[in-house]
C-alpha positions in Angstrom: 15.2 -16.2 19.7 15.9 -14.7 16.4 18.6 -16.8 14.2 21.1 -15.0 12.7 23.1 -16.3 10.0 26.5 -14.3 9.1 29.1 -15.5 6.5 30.8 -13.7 3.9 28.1 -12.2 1.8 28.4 -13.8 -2.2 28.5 -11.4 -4.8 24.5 -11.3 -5.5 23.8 -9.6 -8.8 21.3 -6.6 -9.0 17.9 -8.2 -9.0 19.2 -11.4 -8.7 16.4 -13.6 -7.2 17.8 -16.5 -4.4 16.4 -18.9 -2.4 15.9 -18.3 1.3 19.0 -21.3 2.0 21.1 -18.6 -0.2 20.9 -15.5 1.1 20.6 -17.1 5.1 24.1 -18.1 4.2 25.0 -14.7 2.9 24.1 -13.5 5.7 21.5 -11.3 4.7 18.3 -13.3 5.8 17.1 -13.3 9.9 14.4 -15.3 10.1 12.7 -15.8 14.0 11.9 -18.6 16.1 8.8 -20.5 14.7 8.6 -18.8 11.2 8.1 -21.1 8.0 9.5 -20.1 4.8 8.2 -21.9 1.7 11.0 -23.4 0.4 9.7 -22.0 -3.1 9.8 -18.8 -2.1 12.3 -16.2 -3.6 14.4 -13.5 -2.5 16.3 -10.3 -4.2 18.5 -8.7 -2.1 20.6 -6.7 -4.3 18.2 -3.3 -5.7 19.0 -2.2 -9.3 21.7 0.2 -8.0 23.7 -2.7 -6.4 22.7 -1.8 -2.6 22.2 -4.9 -0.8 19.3 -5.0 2.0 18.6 -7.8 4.8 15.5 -9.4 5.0 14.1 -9.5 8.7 11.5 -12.2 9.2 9.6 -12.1 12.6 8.6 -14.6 15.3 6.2 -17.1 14.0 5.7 -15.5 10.5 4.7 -17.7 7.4 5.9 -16.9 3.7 3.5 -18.9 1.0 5.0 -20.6 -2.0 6.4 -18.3 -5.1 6.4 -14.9 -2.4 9.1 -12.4 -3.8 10.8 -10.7 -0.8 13.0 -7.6 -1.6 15.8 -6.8 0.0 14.9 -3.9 3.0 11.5 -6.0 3.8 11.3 -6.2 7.9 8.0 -8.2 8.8 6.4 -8.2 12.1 6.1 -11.6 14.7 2.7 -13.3 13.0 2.4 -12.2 9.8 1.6 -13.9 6.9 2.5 -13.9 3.7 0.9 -15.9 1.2 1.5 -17.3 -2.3 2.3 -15.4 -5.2 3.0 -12.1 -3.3 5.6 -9.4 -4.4 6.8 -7.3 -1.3 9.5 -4.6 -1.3 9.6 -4.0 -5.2 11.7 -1.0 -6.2 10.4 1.6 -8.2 11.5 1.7 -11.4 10.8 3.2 -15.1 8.8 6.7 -16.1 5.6 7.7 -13.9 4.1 11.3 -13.6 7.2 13.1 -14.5 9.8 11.6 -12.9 12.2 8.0 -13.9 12.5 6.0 -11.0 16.1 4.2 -11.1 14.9 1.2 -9.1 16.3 2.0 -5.7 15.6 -0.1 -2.8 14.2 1.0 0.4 13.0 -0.4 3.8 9.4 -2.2 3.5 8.2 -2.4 7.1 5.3 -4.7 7.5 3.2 -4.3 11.3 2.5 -7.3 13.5 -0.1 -10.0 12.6 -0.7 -8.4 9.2 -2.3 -10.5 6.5 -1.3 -10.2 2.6 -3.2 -12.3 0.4 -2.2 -14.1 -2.3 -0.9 -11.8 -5.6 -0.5 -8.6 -3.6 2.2 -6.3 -4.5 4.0 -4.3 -2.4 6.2 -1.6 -3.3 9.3 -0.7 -1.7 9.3 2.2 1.1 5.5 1.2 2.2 4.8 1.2 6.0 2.0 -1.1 6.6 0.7 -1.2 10.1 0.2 -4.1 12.9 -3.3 -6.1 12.6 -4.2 -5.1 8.5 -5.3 -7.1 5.6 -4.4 -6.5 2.3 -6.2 -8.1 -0.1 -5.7 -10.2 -3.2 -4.4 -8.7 -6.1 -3.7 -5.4 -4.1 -1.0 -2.8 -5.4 0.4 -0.8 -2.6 2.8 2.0 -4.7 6.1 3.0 -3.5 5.4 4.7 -0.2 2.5 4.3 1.1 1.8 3.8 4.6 -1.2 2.1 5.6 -2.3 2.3 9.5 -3.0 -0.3 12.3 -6.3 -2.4 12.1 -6.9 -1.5 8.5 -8.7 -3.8 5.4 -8.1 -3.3 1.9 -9.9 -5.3 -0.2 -8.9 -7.4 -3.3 -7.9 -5.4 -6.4 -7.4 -2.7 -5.1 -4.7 0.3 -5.9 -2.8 2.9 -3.7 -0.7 4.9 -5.3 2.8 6.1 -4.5 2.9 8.0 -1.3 -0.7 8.3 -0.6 -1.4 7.9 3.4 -4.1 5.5 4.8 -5.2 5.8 8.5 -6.1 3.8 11.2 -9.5 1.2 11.4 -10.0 2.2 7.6 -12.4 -0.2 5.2 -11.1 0.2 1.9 -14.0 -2.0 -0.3 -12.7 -4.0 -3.2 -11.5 -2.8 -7.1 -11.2 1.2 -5.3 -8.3 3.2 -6.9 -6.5 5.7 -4.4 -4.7 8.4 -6.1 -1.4 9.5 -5.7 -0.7 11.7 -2.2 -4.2 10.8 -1.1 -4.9 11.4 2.7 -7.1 9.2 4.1 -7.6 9.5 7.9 -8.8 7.0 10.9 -12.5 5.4 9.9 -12.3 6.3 6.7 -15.3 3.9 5.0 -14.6 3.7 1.2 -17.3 1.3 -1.1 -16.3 -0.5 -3.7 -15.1 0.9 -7.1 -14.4 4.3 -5.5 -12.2 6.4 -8.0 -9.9 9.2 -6.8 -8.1 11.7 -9.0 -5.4 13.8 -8.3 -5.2 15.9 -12.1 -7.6 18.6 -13.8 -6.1 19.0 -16.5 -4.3 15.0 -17.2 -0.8 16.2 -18.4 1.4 13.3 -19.2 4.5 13.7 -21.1 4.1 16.8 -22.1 7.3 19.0 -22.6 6.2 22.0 -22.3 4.5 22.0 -18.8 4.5 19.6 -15.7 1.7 17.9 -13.7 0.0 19.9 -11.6 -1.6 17.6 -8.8 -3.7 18.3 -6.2 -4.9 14.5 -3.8 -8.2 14.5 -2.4 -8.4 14.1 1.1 -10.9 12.3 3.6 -11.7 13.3 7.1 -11.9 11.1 10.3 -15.1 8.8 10.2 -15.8 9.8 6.3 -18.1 7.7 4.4 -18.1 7.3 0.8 -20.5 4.9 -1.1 -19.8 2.5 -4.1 -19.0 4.1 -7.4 -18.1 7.5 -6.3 -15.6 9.7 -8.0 -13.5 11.9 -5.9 -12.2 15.1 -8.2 -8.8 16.7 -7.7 -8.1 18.7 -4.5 -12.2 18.0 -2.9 -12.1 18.0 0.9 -14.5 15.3 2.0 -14.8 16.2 5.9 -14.8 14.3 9.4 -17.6 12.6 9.3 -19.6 13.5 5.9 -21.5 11.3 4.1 -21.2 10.7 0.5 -24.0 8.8 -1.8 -23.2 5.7 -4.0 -22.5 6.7 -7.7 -21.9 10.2 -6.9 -19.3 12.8 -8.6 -18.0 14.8 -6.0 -16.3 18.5 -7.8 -16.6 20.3 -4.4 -15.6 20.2 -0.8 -18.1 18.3 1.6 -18.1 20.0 4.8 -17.7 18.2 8.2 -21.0 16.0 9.1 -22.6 16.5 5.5 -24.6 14.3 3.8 -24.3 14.5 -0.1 -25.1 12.8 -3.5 -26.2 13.2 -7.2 -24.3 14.4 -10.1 -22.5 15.8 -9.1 -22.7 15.8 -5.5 -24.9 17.9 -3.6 -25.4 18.7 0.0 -28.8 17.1 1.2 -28.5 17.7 4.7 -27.0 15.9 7.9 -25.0 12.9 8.2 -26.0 10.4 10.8 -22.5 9.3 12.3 -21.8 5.4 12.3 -20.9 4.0 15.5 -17.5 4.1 16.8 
């Protein structure tokens, strides 16, 4: 049975931060049967813009001591959140271009999801039911993560890049902006992506001109690679630890070196 608080809502201030007893009086906090809130835990329900968001907190969910919550945040039944996270964040301040205002936006977080302690979690990310993100992860504004996914510790997504289903993401991996990563995606650690040939920033006279990588289903990618703008790794393909990749690697390819070669077939892992 979901509890469901509803009183006059105070008048929060933008990114004022409350405590759970606050904003369940406001109105704005629905917490579910067998959920435990850490009574240390914060909440900001108000976005930079004034906006006011509820905060939707599943069946038998657990929020860790000195978790953040936005306002917008919906988490699944079983989830848990643990100390020290940050989850529904609006964007806000200069990146690639564009100022962000600091605008909320729903944060939807999938069924019996872990986040581990010091995550951060943009607002506008989808994550999906049964996925662990790890410590010290930053999820960008955005992003949306699939079902049965890991992303290990320290490690970045940026804003509006799109992560599949069953994906291993290995620890301290960077994934640029608009990067497409599909189902059984394998990435090792320390994999760099990069989404800019010619790395334009601020520059009045012309804009970004970006172009993500992009990973086919099953694609395999060993520790320390770096992943150039607009390569094409393909369904399948196997990529070498500590390569350079400056060009597409077709489907069922097996390449490495600096920079990356093809070397011949890819053995497929299992499914």
């Amino acid at each position: 049975m979901t509890t469901i608080i509803d009183l006059p809502i105070p008048a929060f201030l933008p990114d004022q931060a409350v405590t759970a007893a606050e904003l369940a009086r406001s109105g704005l906090l629905r917490v579910s049967e067998g959920s435990m809130v850490s009574g240390h835990a914060v909440f900001v329900p108000v976005d930079a813009q004034g906006e006011s968001r509820p905060v939707e907190i599943g069946a038998g969910c657990t929020v860790g001591p000195f978790a953040v919550i936005y306002g917008g945040a919906v988490i699944g039944d079983g989830t848990r959140i643990e100390e020290h996270v940050v989850l529904g964040k609006p964007e806000q301040g200069y990146a690639v271009g564009d100022s962000y205002p600091g605008t909320g936006a729903a944060t939807i977080i999938g069924s019996g999801t872990v986040i581990r302690g010091g995550a951060v979690v943009y607002a506008g990310t989808e994550i999906g039911d049964a996925t662990m993100v790890g410590h010290q992860t930053l999820l960008r504004s955005f992003v949306i993560v699939g079902q049965d996914t890991q992303l290990g510790h320290n490690l970045t997504a940026e804003r509006a890049s799109r992560i599949g289903a069953r994906v291993r993401c290995s620890p301290g991996s960077h994934i640029t902006g608009s990067c497409v990563l599909a189902d059984r995606v394998f990435l090792g650690a320390g994999v760099r992506t990069v989404n800019d040939k010619y790395l334009v920033w601020r520059d009045p006279e012309r804009q970004p001109q970006l172009a993500a990588p992009s990973f086919g289903y099953g694609a395999r990618v060993g520790s320390g690679v770096t992943v150039l703008a607009g390569v094409s790794i393909g369904e399948h393909a196997l990529v070498g630890a500590g390569s350079v990749v400056t060009r597409d690697i077709p489907s069922g390819a097996m390449a490495f070196g600096v920079p990356a070669r093809i070397r011949g077939a890819a053995t497929r892992a299992a499914s």
